[in-house]
VEXMI-964988 format. One record per residue (C-alpha): y, x, z; residue number from 1. Coordinates in nm, 4 decimals. Each point is the difference from the previous one (the first is absolute). Last residue first. Layout:
! VEXMI-964988
<site py="Y" px="X" pz="Z" num="NUM"/>
...
***
This chain:
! VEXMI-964988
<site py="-15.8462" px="1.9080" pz="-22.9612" num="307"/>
<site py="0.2843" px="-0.0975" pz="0.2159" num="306"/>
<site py="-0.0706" px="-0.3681" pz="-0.0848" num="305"/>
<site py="-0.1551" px="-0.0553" pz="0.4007" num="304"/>
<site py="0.2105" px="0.0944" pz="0.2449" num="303"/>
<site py="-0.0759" px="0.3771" pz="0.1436" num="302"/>
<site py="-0.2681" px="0.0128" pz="0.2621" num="301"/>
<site py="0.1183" px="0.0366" pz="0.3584" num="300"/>
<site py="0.0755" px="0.3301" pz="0.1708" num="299"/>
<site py="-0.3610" px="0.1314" pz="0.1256" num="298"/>
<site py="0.0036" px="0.2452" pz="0.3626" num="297"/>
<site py="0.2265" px="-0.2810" pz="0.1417" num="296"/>
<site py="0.2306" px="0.1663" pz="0.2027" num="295"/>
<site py="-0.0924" px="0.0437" pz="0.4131" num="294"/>
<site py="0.0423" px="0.3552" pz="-0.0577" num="293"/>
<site py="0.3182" px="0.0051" pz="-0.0511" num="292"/>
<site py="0.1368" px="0.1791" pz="-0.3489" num="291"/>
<site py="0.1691" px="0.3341" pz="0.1530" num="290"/>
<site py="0.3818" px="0.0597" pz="0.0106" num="289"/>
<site py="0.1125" px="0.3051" pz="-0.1070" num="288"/>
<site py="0.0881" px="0.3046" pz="0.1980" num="287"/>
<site py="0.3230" px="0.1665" pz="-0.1286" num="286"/>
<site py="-0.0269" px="0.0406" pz="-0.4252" num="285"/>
<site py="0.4371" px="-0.0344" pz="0.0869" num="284"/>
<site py="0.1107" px="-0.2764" pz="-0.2280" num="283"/>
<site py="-0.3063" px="-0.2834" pz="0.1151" num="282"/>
<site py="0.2102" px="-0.1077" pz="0.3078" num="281"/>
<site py="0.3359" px="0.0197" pz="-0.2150" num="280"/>
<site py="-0.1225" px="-0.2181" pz="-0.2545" num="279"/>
<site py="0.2728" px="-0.2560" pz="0.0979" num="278"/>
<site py="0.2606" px="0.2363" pz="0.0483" num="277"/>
<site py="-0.0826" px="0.1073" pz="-0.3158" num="276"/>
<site py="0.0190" px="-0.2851" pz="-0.1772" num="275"/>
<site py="0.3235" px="-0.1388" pz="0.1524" num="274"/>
<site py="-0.0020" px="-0.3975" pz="-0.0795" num="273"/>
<site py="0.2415" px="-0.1729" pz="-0.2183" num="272"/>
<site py="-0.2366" px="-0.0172" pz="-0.2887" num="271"/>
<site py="-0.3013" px="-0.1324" pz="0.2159" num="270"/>
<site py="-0.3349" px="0.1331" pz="0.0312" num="269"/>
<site py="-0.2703" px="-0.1033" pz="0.1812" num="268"/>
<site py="-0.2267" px="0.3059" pz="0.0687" num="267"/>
<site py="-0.3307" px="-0.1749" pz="0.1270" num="266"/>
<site py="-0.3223" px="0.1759" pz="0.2408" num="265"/>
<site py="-0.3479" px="-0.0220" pz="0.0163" num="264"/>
<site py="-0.0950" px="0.2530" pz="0.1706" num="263"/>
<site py="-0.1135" px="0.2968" pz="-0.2735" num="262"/>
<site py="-0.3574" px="0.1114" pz="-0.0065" num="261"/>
<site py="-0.1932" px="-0.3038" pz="-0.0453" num="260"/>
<site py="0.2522" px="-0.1699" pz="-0.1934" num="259"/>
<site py="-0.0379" px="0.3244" pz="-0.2624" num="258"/>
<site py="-0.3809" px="-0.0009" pz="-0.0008" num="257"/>
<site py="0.0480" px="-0.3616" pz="-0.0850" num="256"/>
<site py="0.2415" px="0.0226" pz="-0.3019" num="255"/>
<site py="-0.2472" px="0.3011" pz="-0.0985" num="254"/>
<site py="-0.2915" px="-0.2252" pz="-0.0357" num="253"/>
<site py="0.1745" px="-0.2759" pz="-0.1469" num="252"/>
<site py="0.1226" px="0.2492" pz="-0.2625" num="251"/>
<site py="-0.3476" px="0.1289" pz="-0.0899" num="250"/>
<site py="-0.1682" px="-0.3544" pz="-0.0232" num="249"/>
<site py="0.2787" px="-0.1039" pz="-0.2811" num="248"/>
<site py="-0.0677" px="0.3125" pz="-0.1682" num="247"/>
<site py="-0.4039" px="-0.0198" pz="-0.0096" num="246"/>
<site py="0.0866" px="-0.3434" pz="-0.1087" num="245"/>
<site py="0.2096" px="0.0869" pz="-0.3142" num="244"/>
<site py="-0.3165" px="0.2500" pz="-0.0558" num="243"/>
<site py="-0.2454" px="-0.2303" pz="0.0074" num="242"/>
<site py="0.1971" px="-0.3123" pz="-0.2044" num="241"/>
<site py="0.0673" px="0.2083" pz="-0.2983" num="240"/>
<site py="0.3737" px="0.2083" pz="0.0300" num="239"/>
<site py="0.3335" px="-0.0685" pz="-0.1704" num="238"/>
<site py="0.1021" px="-0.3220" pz="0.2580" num="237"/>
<site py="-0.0349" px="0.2809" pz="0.3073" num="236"/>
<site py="0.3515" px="0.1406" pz="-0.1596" num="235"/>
<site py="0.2267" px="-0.2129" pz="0.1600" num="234"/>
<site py="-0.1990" px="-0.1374" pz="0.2628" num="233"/>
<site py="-0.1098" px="0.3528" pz="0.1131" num="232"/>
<site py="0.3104" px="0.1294" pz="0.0046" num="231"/>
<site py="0.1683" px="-0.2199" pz="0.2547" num="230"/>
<site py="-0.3640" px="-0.0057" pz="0.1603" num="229"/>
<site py="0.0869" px="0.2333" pz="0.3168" num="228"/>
<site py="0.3621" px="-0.1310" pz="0.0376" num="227"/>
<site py="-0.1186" px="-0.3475" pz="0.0217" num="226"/>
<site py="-0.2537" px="0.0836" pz="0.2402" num="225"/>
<site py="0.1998" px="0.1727" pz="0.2161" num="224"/>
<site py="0.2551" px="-0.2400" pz="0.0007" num="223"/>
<site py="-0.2889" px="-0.2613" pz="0.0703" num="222"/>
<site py="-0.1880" px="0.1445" pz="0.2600" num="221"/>
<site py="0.3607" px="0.0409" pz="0.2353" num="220"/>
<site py="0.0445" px="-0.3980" pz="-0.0551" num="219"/>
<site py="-0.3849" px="-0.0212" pz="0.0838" num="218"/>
<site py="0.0256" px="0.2209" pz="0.3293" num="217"/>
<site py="0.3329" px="-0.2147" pz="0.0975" num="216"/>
<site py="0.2929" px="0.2266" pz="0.0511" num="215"/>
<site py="0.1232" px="0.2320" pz="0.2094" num="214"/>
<site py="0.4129" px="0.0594" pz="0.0031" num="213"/>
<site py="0.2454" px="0.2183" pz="-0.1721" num="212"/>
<site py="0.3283" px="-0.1268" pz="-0.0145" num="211"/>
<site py="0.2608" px="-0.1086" pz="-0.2995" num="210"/>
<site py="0.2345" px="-0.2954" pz="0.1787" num="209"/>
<site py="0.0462" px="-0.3049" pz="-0.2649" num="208"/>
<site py="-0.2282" px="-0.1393" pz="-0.1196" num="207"/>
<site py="-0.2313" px="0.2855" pz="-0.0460" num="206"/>
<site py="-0.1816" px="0.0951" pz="-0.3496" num="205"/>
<site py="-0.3770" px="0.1110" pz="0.0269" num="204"/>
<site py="-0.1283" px="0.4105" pz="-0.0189" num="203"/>
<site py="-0.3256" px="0.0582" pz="0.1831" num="202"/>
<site py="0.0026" px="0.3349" pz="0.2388" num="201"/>
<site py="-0.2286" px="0.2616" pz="-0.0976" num="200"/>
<site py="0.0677" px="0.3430" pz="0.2416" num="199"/>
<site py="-0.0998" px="0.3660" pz="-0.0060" num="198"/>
<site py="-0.0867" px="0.0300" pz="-0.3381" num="197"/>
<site py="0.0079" px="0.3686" pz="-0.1047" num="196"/>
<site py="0.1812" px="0.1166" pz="-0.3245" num="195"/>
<site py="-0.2047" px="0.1190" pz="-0.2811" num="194"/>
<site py="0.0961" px="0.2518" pz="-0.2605" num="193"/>
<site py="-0.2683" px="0.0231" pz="-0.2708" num="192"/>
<site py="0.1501" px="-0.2773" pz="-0.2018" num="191"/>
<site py="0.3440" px="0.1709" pz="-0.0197" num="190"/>
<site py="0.2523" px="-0.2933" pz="-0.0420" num="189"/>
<site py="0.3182" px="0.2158" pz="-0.1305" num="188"/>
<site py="0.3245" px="-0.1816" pz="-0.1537" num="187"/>
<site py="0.2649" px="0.2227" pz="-0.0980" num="186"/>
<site py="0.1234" px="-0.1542" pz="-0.3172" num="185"/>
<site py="-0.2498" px="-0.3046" pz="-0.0710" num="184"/>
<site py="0.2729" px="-0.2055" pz="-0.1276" num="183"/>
<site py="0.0108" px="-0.3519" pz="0.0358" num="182"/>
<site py="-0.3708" px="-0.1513" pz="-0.0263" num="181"/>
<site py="-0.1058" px="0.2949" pz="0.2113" num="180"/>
<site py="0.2052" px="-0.1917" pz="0.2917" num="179"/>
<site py="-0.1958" px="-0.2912" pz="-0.0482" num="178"/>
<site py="-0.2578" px="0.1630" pz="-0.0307" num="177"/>
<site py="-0.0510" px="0.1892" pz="0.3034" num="176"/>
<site py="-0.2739" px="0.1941" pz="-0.0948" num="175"/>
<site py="-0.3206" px="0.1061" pz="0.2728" num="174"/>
<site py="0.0304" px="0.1186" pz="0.3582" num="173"/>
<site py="-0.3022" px="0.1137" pz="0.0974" num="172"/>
<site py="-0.0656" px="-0.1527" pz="0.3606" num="171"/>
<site py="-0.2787" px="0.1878" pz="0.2819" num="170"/>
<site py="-0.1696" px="-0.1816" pz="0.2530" num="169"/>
<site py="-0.0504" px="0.1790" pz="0.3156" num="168"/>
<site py="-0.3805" px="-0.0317" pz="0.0922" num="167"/>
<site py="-0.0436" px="0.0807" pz="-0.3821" num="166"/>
<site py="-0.1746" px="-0.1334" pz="-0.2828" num="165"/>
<site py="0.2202" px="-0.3054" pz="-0.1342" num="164"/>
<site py="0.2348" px="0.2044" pz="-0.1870" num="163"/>
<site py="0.2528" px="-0.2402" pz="-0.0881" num="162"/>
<site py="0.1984" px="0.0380" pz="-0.3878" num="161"/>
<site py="0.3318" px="-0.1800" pz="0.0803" num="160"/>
<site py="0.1924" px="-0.2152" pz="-0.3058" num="159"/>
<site py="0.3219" px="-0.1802" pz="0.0610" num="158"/>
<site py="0.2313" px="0.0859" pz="0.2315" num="157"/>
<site py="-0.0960" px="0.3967" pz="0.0861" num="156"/>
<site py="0.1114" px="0.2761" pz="0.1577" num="155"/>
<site py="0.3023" px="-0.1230" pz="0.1824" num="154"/>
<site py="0.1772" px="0.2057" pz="0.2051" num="153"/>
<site py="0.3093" px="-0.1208" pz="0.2426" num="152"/>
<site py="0.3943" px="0.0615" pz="-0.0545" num="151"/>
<site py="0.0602" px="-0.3514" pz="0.0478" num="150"/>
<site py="0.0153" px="-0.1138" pz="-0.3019" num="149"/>
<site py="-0.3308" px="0.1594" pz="-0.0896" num="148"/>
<site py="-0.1353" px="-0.2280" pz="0.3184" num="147"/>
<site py="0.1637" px="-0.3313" pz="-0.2020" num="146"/>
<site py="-0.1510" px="0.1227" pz="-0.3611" num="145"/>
<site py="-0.2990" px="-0.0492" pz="0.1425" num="144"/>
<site py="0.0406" px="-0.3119" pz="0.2137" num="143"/>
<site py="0.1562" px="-0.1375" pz="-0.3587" num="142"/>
<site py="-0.3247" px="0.1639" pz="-0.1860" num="141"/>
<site py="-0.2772" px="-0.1820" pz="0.2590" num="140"/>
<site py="0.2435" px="-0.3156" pz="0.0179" num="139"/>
<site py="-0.2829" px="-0.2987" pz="0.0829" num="138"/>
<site py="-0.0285" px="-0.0856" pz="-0.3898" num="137"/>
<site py="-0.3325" px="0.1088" pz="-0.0302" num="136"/>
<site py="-0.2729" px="-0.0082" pz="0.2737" num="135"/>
<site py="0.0919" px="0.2487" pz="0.2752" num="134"/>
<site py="-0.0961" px="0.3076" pz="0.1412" num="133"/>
<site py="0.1961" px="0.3154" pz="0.1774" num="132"/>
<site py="-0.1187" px="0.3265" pz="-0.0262" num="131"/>
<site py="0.1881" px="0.2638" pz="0.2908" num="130"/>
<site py="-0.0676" px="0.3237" pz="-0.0683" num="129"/>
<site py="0.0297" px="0.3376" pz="0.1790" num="128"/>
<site py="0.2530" px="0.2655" pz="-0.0712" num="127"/>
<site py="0.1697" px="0.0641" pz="0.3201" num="126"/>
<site py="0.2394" px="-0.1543" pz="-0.0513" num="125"/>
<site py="-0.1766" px="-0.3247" pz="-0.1414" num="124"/>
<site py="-0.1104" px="-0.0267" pz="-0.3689" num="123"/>
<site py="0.0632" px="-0.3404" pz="-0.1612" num="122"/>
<site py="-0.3285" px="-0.1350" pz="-0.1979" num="121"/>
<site py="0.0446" px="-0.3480" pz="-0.1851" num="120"/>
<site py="-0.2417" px="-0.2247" pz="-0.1091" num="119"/>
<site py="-0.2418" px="-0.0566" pz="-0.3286" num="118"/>
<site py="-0.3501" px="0.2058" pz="0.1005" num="117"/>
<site py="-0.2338" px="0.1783" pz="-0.2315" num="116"/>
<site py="-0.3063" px="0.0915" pz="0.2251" num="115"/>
<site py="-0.1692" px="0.2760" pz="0.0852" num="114"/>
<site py="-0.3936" px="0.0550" pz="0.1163" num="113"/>
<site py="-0.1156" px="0.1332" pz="-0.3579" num="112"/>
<site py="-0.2754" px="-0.2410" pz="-0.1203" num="111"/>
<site py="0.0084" px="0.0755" pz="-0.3718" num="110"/>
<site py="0.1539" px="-0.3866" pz="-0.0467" num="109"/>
<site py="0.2409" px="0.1717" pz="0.2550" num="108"/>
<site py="0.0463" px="0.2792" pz="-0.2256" num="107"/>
<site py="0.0666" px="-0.2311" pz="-0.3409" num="106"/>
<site py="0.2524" px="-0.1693" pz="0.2491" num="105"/>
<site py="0.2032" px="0.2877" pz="-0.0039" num="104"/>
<site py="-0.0254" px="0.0662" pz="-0.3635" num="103"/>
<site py="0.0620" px="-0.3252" pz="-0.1096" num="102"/>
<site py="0.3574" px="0.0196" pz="0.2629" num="101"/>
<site py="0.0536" px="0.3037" pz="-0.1516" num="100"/>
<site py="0.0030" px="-0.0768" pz="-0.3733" num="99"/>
<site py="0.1457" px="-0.3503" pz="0.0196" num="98"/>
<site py="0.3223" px="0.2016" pz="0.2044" num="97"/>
<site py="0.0542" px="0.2686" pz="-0.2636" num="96"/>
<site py="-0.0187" px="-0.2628" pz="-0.2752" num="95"/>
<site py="0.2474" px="-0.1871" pz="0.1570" num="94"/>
<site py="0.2631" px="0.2519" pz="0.0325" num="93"/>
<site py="-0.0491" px="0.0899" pz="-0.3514" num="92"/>
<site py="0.1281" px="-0.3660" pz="-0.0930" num="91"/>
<site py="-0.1851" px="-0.1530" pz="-0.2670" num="90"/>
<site py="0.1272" px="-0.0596" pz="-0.3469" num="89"/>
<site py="0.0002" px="0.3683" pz="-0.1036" num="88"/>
<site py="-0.4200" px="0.0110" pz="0.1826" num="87"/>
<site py="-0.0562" px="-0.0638" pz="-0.4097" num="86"/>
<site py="-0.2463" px="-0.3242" pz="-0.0287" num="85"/>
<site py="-0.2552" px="-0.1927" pz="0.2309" num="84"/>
<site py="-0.0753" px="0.3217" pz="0.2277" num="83"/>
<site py="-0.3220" px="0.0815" pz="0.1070" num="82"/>
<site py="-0.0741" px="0.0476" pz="0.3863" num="81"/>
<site py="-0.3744" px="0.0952" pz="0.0086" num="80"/>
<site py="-0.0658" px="0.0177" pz="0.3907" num="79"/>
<site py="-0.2554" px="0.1554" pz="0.2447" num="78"/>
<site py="-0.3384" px="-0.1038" pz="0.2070" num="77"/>
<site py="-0.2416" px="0.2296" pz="-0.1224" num="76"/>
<site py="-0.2761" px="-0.2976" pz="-0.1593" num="75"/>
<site py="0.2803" px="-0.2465" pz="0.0623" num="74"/>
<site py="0.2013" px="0.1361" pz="-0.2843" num="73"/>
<site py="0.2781" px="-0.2425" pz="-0.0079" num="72"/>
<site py="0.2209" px="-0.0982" pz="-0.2718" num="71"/>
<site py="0.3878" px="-0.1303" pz="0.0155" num="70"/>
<site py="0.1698" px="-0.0780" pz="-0.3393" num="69"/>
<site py="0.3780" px="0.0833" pz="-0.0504" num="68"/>
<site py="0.3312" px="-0.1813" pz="-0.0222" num="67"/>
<site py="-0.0540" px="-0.3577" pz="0.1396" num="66"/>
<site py="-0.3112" px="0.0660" pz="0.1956" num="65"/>
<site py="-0.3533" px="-0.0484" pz="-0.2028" num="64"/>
<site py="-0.3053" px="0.0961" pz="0.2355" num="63"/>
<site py="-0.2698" px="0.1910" pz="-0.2176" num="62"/>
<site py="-0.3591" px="-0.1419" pz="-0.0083" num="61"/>
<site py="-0.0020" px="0.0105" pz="-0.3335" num="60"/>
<site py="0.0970" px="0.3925" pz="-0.0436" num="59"/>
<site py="0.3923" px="-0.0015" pz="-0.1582" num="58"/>
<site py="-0.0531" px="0.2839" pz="-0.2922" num="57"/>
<site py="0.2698" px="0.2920" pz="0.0436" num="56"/>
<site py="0.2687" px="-0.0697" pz="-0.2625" num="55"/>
<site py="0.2701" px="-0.0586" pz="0.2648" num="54"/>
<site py="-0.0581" px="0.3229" pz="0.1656" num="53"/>
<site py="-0.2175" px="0.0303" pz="0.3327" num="52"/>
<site py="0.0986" px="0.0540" pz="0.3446" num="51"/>
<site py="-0.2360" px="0.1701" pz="0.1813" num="50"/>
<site py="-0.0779" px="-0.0696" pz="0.3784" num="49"/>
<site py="-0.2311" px="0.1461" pz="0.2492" num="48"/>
<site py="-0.0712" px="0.2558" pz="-0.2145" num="47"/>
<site py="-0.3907" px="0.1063" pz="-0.0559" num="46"/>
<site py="0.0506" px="0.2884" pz="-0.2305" num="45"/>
<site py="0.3719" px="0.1219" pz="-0.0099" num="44"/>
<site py="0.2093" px="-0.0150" pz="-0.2675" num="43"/>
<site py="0.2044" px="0.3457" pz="-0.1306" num="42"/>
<site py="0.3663" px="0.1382" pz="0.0756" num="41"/>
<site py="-0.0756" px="-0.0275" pz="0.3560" num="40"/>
<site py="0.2882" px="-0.0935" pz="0.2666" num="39"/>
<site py="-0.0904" px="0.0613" pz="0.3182" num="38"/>
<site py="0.1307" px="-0.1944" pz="0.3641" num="37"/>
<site py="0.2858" px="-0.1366" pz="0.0917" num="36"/>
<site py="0.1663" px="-0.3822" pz="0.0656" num="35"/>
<site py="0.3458" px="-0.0433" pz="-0.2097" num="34"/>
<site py="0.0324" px="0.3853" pz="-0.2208" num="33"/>
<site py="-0.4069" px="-0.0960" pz="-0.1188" num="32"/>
<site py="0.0814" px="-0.3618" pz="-0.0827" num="31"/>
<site py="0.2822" px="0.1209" pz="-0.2341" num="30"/>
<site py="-0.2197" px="0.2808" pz="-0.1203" num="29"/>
<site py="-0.3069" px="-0.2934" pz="-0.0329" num="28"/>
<site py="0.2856" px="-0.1595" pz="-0.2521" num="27"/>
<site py="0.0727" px="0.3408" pz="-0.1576" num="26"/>
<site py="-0.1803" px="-0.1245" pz="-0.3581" num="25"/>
<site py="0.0786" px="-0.2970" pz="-0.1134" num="24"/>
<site py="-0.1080" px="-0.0838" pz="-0.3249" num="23"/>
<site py="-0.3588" px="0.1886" pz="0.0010" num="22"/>
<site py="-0.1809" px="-0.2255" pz="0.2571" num="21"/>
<site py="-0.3027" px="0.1316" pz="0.1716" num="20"/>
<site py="0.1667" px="-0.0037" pz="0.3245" num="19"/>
<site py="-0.2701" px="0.0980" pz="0.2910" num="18"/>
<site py="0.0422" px="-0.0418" pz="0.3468" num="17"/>
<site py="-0.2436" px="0.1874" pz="0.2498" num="16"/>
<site py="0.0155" px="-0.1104" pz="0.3927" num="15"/>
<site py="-0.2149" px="0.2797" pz="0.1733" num="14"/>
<site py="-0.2648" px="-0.1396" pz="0.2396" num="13"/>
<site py="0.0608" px="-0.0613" pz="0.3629" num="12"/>
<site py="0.1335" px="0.1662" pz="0.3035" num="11"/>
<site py="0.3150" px="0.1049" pz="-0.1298" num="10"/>
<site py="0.0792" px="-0.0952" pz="-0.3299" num="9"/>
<site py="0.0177" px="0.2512" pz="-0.2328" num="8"/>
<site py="0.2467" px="-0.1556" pz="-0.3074" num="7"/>
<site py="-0.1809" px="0.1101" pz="-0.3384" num="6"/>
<site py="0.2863" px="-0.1317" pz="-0.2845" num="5"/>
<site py="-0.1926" px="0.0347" pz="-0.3287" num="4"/>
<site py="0.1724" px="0.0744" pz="-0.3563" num="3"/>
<site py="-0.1249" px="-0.0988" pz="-0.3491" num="2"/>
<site py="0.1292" px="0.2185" pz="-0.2820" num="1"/>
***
C-alpha cells in the first residue's frame, strides 16, 4: 500500500512525499521517527515527490542519475523519483535524503520564500542561532563537531531549511547525514521547529590564531552564496533550463538579503583555537551587531560558471 509523509511547513505549503514502492515498506517510518510530521497509509494527490518502482515507465524527458531516473512536472512543479532496480542496493539513508531535498526544492519552484541551505546552525544559550557559510571544504562539520566538543549545541551541519519570510529569520534544522549514516538511534531534526538567526558569520580556515574579524563584502557574498546553491548545483542539473534558472535566481536573491542584513563578518577557525571563547560575543543573543549603513545595498554578482 503506498504511504505519504505530509510535513506542515510553516508558512508555506505542506511538503507531501509519496513511496509507491512495494519492497520496502517503513522507509517514510524511518524518515517520519528523523524529521516529523504524518504518516498516511495511502498516496496523496499532488505530492511534491513520489518515488516510483523500478517498473514504472521512465517519461522522455526524464533525467537519468546512476540508480534512479529524475522527472519533472513543470506544469505543478514536483518530482517523479523512480528507482533503477530494488531500493536493496541503495542505502535507505539516501533515499530519505533524495526525497526531501526534491521535495524542498519542489516548494521553492512553487514560490515558497525558504530556502535549502548547506552550513552549520549552533544554538546559543539562550537558544538563538548562529549560521555560519562557507564554500566546501572550509571545516563546516569539524567547527561543528568542535562546539559539540565543547559542551555547545549544534542543530545542524549539513542541511538547514531557511524561512525567508520573517523580520527574524527562522532555521529548520534538517538531517545530519553523516551522523544518520551511522546509526540513527536518537537523532531528532523536527522540520517545524525553527531556531532564530541572530548572527551569519562566514566560515574560512586561520593560519594560525582562530578570530573573528570583518571581511571583504564579496568574500562575505561568496560563502553565502556557496552555501545558498550547494543544493541547487547538485540537483539543479535534473531540471529544464527555466526552472534550473528560477533556482539559481532564488539563491542569489537570498545570499543578498542575507549580506544585507548581517555585517559582513569571518569565523576563521583553527584546530588549536577555543571555539567558544571565540564565539563568545555571539553566545549570549545580547545586542547584535547591525550591517553599517554605508554597505553596499548590492553584493557583487557571483563569477561567471555558477549557472
Amino acid at each position: 500500500m503506498p504511504q505519504t509523509l505530509h510535513i506542515d511547513l510553516p508558512h508555506s505549503g505542506p511538503l507531501r512525499l509519496t513511496d509507491h514502492t512495494p519492497y520496502h515498506g517503513g522507509d517514510l517510518a524511518g524518515l517520519q521517527q528523523l524529521i516529523g510530521g504524518t504518516l498516511l497509509d495511502t498516496a496523496a494527490a499532488g505530492a511534491d515527490v513520489s518515488l516510483c518502482p523500478p517498473e514504472h515507465p521512465i517519461p522522455a524527458d526524464a533525467a537519468p542519475t546512476g540508480l534512479a531516473a529524475v522527472c519533472y512536472d513543470a506544469g505543478r512543479p514536483a518530482f517523479y523519483w523512480r528507482l533503477k532496480h530494488p531500493a536493496t542496493a541503495e542505502k535507505k539513508i539516501m533515499r530519505w535524503r533524495h526525497l526531501l531535498l526534491l521535495g524542498c526544492l519542489a516548494r521553492l519552484l512553487n514560490g515558497d520564500p525558504l530556502m535549502v541551505m548547506h552550513g552549520v546552525l549552533l544554538e546559543t544559550r539562550s537558544g538563538g542561532g548562529l549560521l555560519l557559510c562557507g564554500q566546501s571544504g572550509m571545516g563546516k562539520s569539524t567547527t561543528a563537531a568542535r562546539w559539540q566538543n565543547g559542551g555547545g549545541i549544534c542543530r545542524a551541519d549539513d542541511m538547514i531549511l531557511l524561512d525567508c519570510r520573517h523580520d527574524v529569520l527562522q532555521a529548520h534544522p534538517m538531517p545530519t547525514w553523516s551522523r544518520c549514516l551511522q546509526s540513527t538511534d536518537g537523532e531528532y531534526f523536527p522540520i517545524t521547529e525553527a531556531v532564530p538567526v541572530r548572527q551569519l558569520l562566514a566560515l574560512d580556515r586561520a593560519a594560525d590564531t582562530e578570530c573573528l574579524k570583518p571581511v571583504e563584502d564579496y568574500r562575505f557574498f561568496l560563502a553565502v552564496y556557496a552555501s545558498c546553491s550547494c543544493f541547487v548545483d547538485q540537483y539543479g542539473k535534473w531540471l529544464p533550463d527555466a526552472a534550473r534558472r528560477q533556482l539559481i535566481a532564488h539563491s542569489q536573491t537570498v545570499a543578498r538579503m542575507l549580506c544585507d542584513r548581517f555585517p559582513p563578518v569571518g569565523l576563521f577557525a583553527h584546530l588549536q583555537g577555543d571555539l567558544h571563547r571565540t564565539l563568545l560575543p555571539f553566545d549570549d543573543d545580547r545586542d547584535f551587531p547591525a550591517r553599517p549603513a554605508s554597505a553596499p545595498d548590492t553584493p557583487p554578482e557571483p563569477p561567471a560558471g555558477r549557472e
